[in-house]
C-alpha positions as a Markdown table, in Angstrom:
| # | Residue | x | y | z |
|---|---|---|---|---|
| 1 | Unk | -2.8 | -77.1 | 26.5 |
| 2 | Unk | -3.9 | -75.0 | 24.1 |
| 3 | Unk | -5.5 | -72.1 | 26.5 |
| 4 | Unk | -1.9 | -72.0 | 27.9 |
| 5 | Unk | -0.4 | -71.6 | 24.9 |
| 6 | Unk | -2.4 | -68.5 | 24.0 |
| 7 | Unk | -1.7 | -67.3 | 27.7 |
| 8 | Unk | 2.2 | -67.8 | 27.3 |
| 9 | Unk | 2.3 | -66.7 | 23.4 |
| 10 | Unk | 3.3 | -62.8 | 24.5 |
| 11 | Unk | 5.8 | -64.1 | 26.5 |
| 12 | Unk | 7.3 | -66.6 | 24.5 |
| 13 | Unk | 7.2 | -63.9 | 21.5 |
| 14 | Unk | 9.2 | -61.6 | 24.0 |
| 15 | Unk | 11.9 | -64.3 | 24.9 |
| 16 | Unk | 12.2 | -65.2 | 21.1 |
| 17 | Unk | 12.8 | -61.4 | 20.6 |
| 18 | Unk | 15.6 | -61.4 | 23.2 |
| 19 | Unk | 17.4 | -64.0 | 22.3 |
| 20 | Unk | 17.5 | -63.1 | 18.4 |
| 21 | Unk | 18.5 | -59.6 | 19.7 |
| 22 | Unk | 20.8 | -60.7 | 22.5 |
| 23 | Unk | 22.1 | -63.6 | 19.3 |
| 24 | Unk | 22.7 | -60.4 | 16.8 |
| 25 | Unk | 24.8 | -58.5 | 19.2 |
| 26 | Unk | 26.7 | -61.3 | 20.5 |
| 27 | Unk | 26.9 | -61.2 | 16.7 |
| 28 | Unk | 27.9 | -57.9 | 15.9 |
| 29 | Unk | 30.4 | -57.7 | 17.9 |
| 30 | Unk | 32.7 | -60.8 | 16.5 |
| 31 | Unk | 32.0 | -59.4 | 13.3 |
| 32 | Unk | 33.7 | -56.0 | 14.8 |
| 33 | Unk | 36.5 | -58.2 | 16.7 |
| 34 | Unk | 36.9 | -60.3 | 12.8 |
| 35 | Unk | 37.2 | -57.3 | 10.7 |
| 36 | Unk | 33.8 | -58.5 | 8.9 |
| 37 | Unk | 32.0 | -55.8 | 7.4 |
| 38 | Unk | 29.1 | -58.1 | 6.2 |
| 39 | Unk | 26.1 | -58.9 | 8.6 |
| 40 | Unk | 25.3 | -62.4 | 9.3 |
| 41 | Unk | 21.9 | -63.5 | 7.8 |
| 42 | Unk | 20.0 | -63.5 | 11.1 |
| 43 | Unk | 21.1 | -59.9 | 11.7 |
| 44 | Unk | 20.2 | -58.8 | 8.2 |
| 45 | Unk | 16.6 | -59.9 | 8.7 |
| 46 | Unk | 16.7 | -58.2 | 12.4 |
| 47 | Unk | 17.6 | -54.7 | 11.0 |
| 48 | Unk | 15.4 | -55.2 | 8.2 |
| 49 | Unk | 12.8 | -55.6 | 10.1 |
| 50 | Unk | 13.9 | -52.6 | 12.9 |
| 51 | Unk | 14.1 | -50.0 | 10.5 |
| 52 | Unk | 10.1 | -49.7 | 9.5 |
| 53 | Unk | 9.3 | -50.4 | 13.3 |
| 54 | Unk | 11.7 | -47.8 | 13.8 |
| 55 | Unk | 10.1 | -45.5 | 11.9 |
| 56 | Unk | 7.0 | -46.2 | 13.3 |
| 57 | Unk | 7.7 | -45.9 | 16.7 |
| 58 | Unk | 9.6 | -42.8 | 15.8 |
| 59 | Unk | 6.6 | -41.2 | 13.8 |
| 60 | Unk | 4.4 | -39.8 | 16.5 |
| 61 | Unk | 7.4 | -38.3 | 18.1 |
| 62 | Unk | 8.7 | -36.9 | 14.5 |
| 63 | Unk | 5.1 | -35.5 | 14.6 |
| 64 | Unk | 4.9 | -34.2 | 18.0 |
| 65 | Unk | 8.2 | -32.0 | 17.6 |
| 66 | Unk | 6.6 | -31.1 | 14.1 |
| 67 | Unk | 4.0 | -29.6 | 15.5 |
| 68 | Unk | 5.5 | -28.2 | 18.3 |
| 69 | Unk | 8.3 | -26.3 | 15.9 |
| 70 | Unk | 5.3 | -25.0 | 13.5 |
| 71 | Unk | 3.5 | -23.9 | 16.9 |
| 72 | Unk | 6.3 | -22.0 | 18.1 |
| 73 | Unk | 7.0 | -20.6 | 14.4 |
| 74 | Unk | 3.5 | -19.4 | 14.5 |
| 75 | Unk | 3.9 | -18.1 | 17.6 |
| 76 | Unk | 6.5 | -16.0 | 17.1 |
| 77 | Unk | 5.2 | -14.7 | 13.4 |
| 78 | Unk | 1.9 | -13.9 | 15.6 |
| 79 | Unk | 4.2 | -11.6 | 17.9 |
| 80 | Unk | 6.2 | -10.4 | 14.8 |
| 81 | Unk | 2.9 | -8.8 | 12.9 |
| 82 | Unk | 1.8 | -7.6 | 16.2 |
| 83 | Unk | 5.2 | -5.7 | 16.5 |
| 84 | Unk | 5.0 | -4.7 | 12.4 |
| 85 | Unk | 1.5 | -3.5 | 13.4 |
| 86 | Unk | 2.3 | -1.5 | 16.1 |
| 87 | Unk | 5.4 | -0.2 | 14.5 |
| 88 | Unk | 3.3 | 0.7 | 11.4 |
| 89 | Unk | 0.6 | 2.9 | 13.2 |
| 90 | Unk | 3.6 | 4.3 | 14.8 |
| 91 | Unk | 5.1 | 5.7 | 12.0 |
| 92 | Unk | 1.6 | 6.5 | 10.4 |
| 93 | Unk | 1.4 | 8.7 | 13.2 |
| 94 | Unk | 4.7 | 10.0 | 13.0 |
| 95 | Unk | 4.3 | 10.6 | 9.5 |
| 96 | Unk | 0.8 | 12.4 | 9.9 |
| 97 | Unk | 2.7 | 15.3 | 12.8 |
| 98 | Unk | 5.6 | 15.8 | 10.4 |
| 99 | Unk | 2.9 | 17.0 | 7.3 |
| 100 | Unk | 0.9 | 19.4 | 10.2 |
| 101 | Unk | 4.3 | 20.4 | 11.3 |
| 102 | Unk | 5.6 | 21.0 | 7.8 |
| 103 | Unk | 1.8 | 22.4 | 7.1 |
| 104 | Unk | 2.2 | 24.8 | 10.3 |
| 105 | Unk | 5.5 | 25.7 | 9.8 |
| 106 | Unk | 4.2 | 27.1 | 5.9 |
| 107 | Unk | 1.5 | 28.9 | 8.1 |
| 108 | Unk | 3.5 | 30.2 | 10.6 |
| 109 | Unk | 6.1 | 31.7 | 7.8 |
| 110 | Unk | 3.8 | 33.3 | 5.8 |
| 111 | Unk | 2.1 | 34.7 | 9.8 |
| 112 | Unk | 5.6 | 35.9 | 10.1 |
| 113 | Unk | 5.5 | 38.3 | 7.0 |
| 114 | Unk | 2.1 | 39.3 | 7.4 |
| 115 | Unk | 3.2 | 40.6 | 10.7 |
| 116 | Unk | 6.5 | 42.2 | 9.5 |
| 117 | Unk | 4.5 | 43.8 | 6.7 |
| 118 | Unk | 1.7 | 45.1 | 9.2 |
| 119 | Unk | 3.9 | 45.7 | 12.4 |
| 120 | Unk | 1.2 | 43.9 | 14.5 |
| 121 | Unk | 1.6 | 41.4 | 17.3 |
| 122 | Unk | -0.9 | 38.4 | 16.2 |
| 123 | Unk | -2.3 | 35.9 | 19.0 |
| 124 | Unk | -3.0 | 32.5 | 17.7 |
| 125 | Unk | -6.2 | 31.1 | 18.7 |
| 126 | Unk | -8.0 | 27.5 | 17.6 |
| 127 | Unk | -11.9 | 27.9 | 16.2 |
| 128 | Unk | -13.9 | 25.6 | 18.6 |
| 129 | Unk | -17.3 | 26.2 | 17.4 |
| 130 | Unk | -19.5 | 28.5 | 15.1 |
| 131 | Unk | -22.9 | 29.3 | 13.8 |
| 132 | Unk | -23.1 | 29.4 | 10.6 |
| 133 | Unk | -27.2 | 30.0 | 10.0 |
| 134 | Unk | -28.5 | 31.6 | 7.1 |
| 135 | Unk | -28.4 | 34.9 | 8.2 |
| 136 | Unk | -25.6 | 35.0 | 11.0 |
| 137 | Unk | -22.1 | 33.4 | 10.4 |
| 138 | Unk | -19.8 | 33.4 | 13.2 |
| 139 | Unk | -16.4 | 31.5 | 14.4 |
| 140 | Unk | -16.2 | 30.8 | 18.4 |
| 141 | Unk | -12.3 | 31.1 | 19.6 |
| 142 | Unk | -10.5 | 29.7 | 22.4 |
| 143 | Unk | -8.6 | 32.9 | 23.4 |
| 144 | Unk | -10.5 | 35.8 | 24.9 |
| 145 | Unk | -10.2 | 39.3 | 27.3 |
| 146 | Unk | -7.3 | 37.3 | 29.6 |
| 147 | Unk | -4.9 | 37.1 | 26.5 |
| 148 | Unk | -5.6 | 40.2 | 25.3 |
| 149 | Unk | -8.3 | 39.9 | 23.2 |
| 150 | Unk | -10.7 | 42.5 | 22.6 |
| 151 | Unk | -13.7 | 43.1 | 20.6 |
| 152 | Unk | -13.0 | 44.8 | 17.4 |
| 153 | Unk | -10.1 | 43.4 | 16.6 |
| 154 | Unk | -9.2 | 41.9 | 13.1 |
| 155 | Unk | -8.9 | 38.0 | 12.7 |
| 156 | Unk | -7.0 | 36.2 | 10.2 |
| 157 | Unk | -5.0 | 33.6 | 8.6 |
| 158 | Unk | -2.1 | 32.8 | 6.4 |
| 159 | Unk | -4.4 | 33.4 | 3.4 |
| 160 | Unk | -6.1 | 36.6 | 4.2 |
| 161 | Unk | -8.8 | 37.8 | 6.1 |
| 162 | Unk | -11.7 | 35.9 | 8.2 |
| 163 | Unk | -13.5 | 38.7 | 10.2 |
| 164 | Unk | -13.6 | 40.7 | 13.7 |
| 165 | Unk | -14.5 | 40.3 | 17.1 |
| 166 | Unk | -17.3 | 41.2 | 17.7 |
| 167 | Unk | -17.5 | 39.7 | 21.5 |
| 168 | Unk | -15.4 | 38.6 | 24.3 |
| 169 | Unk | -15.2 | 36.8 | 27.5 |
| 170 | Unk | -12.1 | 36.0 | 30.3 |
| 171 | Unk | -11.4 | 32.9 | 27.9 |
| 172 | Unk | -13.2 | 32.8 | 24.4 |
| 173 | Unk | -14.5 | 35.1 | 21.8 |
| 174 | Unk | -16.6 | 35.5 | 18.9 |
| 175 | Unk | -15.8 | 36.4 | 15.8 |
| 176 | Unk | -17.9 | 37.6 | 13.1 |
| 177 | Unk | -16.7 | 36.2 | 9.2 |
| 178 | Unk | -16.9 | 38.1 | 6.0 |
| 179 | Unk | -19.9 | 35.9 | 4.8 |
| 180 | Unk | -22.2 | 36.9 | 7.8 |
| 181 | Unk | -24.5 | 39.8 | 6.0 |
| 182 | Unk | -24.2 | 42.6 | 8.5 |
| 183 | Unk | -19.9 | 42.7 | 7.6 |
| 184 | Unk | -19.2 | 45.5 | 5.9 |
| 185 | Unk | -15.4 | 46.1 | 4.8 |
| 186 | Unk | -13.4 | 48.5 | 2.7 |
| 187 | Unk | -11.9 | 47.0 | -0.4 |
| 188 | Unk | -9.7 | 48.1 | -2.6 |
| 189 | Unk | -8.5 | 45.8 | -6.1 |
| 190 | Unk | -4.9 | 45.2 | -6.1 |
| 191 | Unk | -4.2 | 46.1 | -10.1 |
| 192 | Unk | -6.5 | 49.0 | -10.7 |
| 193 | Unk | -7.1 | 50.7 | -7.6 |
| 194 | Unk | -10.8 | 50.4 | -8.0 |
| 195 | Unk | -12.7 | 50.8 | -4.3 |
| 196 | Unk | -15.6 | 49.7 | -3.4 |
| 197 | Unk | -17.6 | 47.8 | -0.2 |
| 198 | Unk | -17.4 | 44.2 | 0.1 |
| 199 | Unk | -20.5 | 42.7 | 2.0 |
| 200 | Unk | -21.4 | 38.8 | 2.9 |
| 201 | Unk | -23.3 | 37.6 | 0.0 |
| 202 | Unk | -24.6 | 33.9 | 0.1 |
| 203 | Unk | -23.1 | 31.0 | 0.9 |
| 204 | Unk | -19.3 | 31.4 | 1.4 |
| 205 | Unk | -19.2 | 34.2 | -1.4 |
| 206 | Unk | -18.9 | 38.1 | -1.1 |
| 207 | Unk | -20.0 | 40.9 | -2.7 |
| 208 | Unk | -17.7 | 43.9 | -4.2 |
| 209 | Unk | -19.8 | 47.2 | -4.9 |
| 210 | Unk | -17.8 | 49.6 | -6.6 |
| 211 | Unk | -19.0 | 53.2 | -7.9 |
| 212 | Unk | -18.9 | 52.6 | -12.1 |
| 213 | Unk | -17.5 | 55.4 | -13.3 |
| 214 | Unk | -13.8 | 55.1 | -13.3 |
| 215 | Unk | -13.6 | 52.1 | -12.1 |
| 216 | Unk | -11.6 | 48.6 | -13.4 |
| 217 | Unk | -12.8 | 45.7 | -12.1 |
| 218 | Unk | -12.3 | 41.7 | -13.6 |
| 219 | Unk | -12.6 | 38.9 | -13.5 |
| 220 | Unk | -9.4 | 37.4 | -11.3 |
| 221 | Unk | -8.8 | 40.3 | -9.7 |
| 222 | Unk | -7.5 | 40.6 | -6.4 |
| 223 | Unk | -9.8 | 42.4 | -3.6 |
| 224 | Unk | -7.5 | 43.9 | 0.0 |
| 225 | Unk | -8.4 | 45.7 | 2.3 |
| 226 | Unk | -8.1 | 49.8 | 1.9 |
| 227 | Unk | -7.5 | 50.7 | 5.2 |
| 228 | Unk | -10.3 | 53.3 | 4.9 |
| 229 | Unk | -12.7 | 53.4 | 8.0 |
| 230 | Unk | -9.6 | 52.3 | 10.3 |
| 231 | Unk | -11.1 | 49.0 | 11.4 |
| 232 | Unk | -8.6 | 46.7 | 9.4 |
| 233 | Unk | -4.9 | 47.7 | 8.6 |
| 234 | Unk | -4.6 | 48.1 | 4.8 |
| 235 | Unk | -3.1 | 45.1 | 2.5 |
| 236 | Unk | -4.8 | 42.1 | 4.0 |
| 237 | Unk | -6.4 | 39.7 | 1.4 |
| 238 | Unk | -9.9 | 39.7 | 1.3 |
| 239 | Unk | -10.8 | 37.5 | -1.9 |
| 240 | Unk | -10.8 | 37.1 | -5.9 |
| 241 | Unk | -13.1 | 38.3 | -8.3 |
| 242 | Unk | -15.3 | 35.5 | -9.8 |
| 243 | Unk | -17.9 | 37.4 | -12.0 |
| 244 | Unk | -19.0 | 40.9 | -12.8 |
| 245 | Unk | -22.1 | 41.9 | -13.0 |
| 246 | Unk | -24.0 | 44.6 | -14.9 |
| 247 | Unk | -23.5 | 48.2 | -14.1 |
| 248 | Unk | -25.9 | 50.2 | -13.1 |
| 249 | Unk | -26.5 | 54.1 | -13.4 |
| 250 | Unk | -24.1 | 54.7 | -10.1 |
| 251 | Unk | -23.2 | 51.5 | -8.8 |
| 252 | Unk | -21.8 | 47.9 | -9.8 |
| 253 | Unk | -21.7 | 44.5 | -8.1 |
| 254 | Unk | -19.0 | 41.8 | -8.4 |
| 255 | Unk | -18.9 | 38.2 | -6.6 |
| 256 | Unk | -15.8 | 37.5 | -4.6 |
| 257 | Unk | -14.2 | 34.1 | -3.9 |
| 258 | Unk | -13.2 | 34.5 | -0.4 |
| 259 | Unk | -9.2 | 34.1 | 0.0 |
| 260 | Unk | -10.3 | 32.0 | 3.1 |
| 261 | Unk | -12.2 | 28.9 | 3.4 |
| 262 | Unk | -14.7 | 29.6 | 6.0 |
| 263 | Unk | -16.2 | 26.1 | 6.3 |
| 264 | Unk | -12.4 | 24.6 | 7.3 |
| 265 | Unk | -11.2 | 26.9 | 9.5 |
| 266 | Unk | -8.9 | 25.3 | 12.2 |
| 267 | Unk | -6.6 | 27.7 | 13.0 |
| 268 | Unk | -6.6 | 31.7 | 13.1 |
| 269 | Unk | -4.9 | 34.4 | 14.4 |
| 270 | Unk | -6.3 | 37.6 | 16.3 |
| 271 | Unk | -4.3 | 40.7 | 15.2 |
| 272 | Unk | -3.9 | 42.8 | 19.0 |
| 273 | Unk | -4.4 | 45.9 | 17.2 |
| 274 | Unk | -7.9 | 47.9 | 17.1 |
| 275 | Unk | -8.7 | 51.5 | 15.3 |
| 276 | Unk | -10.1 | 54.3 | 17.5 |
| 277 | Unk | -13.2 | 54.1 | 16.2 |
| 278 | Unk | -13.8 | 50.7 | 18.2 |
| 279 | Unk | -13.6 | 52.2 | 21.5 |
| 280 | Unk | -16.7 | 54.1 | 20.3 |
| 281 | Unk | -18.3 | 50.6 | 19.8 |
| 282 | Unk | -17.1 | 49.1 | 22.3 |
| 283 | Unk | -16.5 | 51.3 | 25.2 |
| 284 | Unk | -17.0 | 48.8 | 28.5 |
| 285 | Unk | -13.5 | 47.2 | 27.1 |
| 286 | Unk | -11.7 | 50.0 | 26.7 |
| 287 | Unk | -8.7 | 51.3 | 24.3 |
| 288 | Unk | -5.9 | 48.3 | 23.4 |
C-alpha cells in the first residue's frame, strides 16, 4: 500500500492542484458575476502561493532576455567605437593634409615672389636621397634632363638657397648643397654691402670670407647672393651671420647659419635658368 502511495503521490499532488485551481476560477468568476471585490480564502492562499512560483519560473527567462539585451547593447557599442575609431583616424588624416596643404600653400606663396622677383621659371622636384659624408654633401632629385633640368642650374626653397646641379640623367639629378666643401658662392651682406666668398664649413654651417678693410660684417647679419660670377641670380638668401672671427692682415672669416635646413629637406625647387659660364662646364648638355 504504501509503495503505491509513493507511486501515485505526483499524481494525486497534480489532481489536488487542478481541482484547487479549477475550485479558484469557478471562484473568481462568481465573485466577478456578485460584484465581490474580496478573494475567497482558498483563492487568497492560491495567489499567495503563485506569485513567488511565479517569479521563479519567470526568473531564468527575466535573465535570459537580460542577457540577451546587455549582449546586443554591447554589440552595438562594439560597432559604435569601431565606427568612432575609424571616423577618428579619418579625420586625423584629414586634419594632417590640411596643415601640409596650408604648410605648401605658405611655400608655394613665397615660390611665387621669389619668381616674380627673379623672373625665373622654377621646376619643383622632391629630394629622394643624398650623401651627406664628411667631405661630400649632396641632395638626389626626382626631376632630371626630360623636364628640363640641367646641370648648373641653381636649386632652392622658400627660405633661400640649397645648391646647384652638378649632374643629370633622363629622370633625376644631383645636386651639390652649400655645406659640401668644394661650393664656392658669391655673397654679399644685405645691410652693409660687405662681399666676400661663402664656402661649406663643417657640419651644416658655412663660412663668409670677406677682405677686412672696408668691410661691416655682424653678428645677425644677412648673407645673399651677389650675383657676381653669373652662376646664381642676385638676392637669394644664403644664411645669417652667427660669429665673427678675428681679422687677419687681408682677410676675415665669419660662420653662417644656413637659411636652409639641409638635414630636412623634402621639397625644392630647380630654377630653369643657368649663366654662360656653365656651358663652359658643362658642354655635352648644352646652352638652356
Amino acid at each position: 500500500m504504501r509503495d503505491l502511495l509513493d507511486r501515485l503521490r505526483g499524481t494525486i499532488l497534480f489532481a489536488v492542484l487542478v481541482v484547487v485551481t479549477l475550485a479558484t476560477m469557478v471562484g473568481d468568476r462568481r465573485a466577478e458575476r456578485s460584484g465581490e471585490r474580496e478573494r475567497t480564502f482558498v483563492a487568497g492562499m492560491v495567489m499567495d502561493v503563485a506569485v513567488p512560483v511565479q517569479k521563479a519560473m519567470a526568473a531564468p527567462a527575466d535573465a535570459a532576455r537580460e542577457l540577451w539585451s546587455r549582449y546586443l547593447a554591447l554589440v552595438g557599442l562594439r560597432s559604435e567605437n569601431d565606427r568612432l575609431r575609424q571616423r577618428i583616424s579619418t579625420l586625423e588624416e584629414e586634419n594632417l593634409q590640411y596643415r601640409e596643404a596650408l604648410v605648401s600653400s605658405g611655400r608655394l606663396q613665397r615660390i611665387a615672389e621669389m619668381r616674380s622677383d627673379f623672373e625665373v621659371a622654377m621646376l619643383p622636384s622632391e629630394v629622394v636621397g643624398g650623401d651627406t659624408s664628411a667631405w661630400f654633401r649632396s641632395a638626389l632629385l626626382d626631376r632630371g634632363q626630360g623636364h628640363g633640368v640641367r646641370s648648373g642650374m641653381p636649386v632652392v626653397t622658400d627660405r633661400g638657397l640649397v645648391g646647384l646641379v652638378t649632374a643629370t640623367s633622363p629622370r633625376a639629378s644631383q645636386a651639390m648643397l652649400l655645406s659640401d666643401r668644394q661650393s664656392s658662392v658669391d655673397g654679399l651682406v644685405q645691410r652693409s654691402r660687405a662681399q666676400g666668398i661663402v664656402r661649406g664649413l663643417r657640419g651644416d654651417l658655412l663660412e663668409f670670407e670677406f677682405a677686412v678693410r672696408g668691410s661691416d660684417v655682424r653678428m645677425g647679419d644677412v648673407v645673399i647672393t651677389s650675383g657676381l660670377g653669373g652662376v646664381y641670380p642676385k638676392g637669394v638668401r644664403i644664411g645669417v651671420v652667427e660669429e665673427v672671427g678675428e681679422a687677419g692682415d687681408l682677410l676675415q672669416t665669419a660662420t653662417l647659419r644656413p637659411a636652409v635646413d639641409f638635414g630636412r629637406l623634402e621639397g625644392v625647387f630647380v630654377m630653369l635658368w643657368r649663366a654662360p659660364t656653365m656651358d663652359l662646364l658643362y658642354p655635352e648638355e648644352g646652352g638652356s
